[in-house]
N, C-alpha and C positions, 0 to 999 in steps of 0.2 A: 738166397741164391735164386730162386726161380722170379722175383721181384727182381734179378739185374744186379743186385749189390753184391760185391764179391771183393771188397777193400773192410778189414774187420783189423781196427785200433786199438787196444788192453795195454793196462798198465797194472803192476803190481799194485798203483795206491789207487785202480778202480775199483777199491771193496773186491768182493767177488767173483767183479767182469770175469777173470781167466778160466774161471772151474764152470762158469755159467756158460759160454762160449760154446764150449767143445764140441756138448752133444748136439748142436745144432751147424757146429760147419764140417765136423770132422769128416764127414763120407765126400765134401766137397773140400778138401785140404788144395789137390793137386790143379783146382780151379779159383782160389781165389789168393788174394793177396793179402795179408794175416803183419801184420806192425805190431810192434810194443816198444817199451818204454824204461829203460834205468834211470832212477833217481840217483845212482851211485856216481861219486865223482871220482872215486879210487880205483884201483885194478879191480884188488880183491873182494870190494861191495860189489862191483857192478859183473861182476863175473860170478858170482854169488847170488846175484836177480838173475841171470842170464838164463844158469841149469836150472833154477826153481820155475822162471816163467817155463821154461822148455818141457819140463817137467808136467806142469801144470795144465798147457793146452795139449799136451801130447801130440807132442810132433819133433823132430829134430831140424829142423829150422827155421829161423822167423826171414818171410821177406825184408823187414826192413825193423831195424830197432837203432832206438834213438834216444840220446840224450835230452831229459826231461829238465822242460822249464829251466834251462838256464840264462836265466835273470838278470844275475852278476856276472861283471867280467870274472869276479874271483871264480866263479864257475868253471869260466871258460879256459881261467888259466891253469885252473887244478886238473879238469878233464883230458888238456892238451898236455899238461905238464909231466916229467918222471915219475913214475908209478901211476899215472892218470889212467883213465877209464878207455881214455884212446887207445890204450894198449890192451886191454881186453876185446874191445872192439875188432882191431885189425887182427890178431892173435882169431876169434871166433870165426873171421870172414875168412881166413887162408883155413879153418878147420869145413868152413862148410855148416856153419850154426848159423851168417847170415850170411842175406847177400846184400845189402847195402845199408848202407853207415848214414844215420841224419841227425836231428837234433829239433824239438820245439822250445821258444824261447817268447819272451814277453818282457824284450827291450829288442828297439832297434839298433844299437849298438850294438849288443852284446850278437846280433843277429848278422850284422855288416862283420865285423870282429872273427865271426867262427868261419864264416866266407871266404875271407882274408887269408884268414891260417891254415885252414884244412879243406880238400877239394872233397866235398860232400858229394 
């Protein structure tokens, strides 16, 4: 933080990342911008990382969390689809756990694709 950087990424599969974090941004929560990551493609997985990361950096809300690596379309069709992880998503934003909805991926399709379907 006094270095300018105030955008902090963790993912449940960063090893550690989450537990290591804390004590170094925590007195500066309400100054910076804090992301993370589900690997869950289903409601119940991905809302299941949600309260552990939440948990974990102590804090009750993430700026932005996102759908991790999706790769495959099947990804993208299970996340968007009935019992998808989009529904824990929009479920957490209207509770105030986050405040906006993204996704990192590694296919350009699957990346044009999510664009498409869901206004990120």
């Amino acid at each position: 933080m006094d270095r300018g950087i105030n955008y902090f990424d963790v993912a449940p599969s960063y090893g550690n990342a989450q537990e290591r974090l804390v004590p170094h941004w925590r007195l500066y929560r309400n100054r910076c911008f804090l992301a993370c990551k589900t690997e869950g493609r289903m409601k119940d997985d991905s809302r299941k990382q949600l309260e552990q990361s939440l948990k974990l950096l102590k804090t009750d809300h993430l700026d932005l969390y996102q759908f991790h690596a999706l790769t495959k379309m099947r990804d993208l069709d299970k996340v968007l689809g009935p019992g998808g992880a989009m529904e824990t998503m929009e479920a957490a934003k209207k509770e105030g756990k986050i405040r906006y909805i993204g996704f990192s991926v590694h296919s350009v399709e699957t990346a044009l694709a999510a664009m498409d379907r869901y206004k990120f």
